[in-house]
C-alpha positions, 0 to 999 in steps of 0.5 A: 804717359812720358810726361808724366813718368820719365825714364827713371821713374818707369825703370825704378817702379819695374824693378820694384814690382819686380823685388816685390814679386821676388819677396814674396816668393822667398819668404813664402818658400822660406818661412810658408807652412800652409795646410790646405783641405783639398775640395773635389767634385763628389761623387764623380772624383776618385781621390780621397779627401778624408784625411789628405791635406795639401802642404805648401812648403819649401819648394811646393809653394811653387808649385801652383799655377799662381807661382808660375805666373807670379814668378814669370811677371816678376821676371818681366818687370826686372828684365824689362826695367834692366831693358829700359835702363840700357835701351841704348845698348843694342847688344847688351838687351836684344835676346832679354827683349826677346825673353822679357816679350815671352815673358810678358805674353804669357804672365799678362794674360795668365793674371787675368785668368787666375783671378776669374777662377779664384773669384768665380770658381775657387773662392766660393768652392772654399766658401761652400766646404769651409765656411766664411773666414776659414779657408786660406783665400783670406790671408794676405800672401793669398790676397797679394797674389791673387791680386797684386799681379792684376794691379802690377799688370794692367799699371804697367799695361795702361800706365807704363807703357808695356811691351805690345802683345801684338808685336809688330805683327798685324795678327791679333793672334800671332802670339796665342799659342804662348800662353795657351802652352804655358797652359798646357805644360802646367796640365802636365805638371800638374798630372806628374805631381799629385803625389807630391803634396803631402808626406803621405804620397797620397794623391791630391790636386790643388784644383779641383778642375785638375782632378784627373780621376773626373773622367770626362769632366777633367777634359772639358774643364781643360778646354774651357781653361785653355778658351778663358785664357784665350779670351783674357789674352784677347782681351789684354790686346783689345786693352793694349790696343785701346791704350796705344791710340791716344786714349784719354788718362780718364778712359786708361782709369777706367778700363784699369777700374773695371778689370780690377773690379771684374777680376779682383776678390779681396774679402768673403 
């Protein structure tokens, strides 16, 4: 919408998405001391959960997806708010548009992905183990995470213009196998850090879906992960697409309303 937000505005609101992403990483690296109980499907997982706790701090807390998706959003809106402010300059912005477009095709989808899975699946694993109120899911760096990346995404997808998941290309799905090998390199990182989470070295996942130890059940719940991700970035495109073709604010509102509404979880 140029009439409504000019070239200042749309730079200022990236780059402060931007800082807002990035204060929420420093601080949590610096000053987070969260102890996690981890949940695991019983009786088919083989990792204990007796006495093992997940530790996120320091350099942990960027380990889970979440932060890997949260930084590279973050890292989107500062490349593309220096892009938009310097958009005369070919030189000076063709390879940061190159990487803010990586950037934004995989961290717009991913948004997406991680609320549905911790609305549907692990916030009311949390609910079940942990009861109302006592899980971590409720706290505030949790909630902003969870849910400030849906609002920071669809606003700048619906709103503020964006960069179009499609590219110049006419295949919808040209650009697919980004998201899907962020995916798939998370997978890998997440099978080579199990001992990492605790002093202990005892072996633990943050997810119970990663819980390599399920056999069977740990493949399917990779291919289901790497199908809903698929589906959120066609989803993305389909938004994108309805967005680019002259759609009235009214319906740009309302599709914003109802992905938050599908995606978004703020309280027990």
């Amino acid at each position: 919408y140029p009439d409504a937000v000019s070239l200042n505005a749309l730079i200022a609101i990236r780059f402060l998405f931007g800082l807002f992403c990035l204060s929420v990483t420093v601080h949590a690296v610096l000053f987070a001391n969260d102890k996690i109980k981890p949940t695991y499907l019983k009786p088919y997982s083989k990792l204990r959960d007796d006495d093992t706790y997940i530790h996120l701090k320091g350099k942990t807390f960027l380990y889970p997806f979440t932060c890997w998706s949260w930084n590279l959003l973050g890292l989107y809106f500062f490349l593309s708010s220096y892009i938009a402010a310097y958009s005369e300059e070919e030189n000076t912005t063709k390879q940061l548009t190159t990487l803010a477009l990586i950037s934004w095709k995989i961290a717009a989808p991913t948004t997406l992905l991680i609320g549905a899975i911790v609305k549907y699946a692990l916030w009311p694993a949390a609910l079940k183990n942990k009861g109302r109120g006592n899980h971590n899911f409720i706290n505030l760096r949790p909630l902003l995470q969870h849910n400030a990346n849906i609002v920071m995404a669809l606003t700048e997808l619906l709103f503020l213009g964006g960069i179009p998941l499609k590219g110049n290309e006419t295949s919808l799905y040209k650009h697919l196998p980004l998201p899907l090998l962020f995916g798939v390199a998370y997978v890998f990182f997440s099978w080579s850090t199990l001992r990492h989470w605790n002093p202990k070295g005892i072996p633990a996942a943050l997810y119970f879906f990663m819980d390599p130890t399920l056999g069977w059940r740990h493949t399917i719940s990779l291919w289901i992960l790497l199908f809903v991700l698929g589906l959120f970035y066609t989803i993305y495109c389909a938004i994108e697409a309805l967005s680019t073709s002259g759609s009235s604010t009214t319906t740009s509102v309302l599709m914003f309303l109802v992905v938050c509404f599908v995606t978004c979880r703020f309280r027990d």
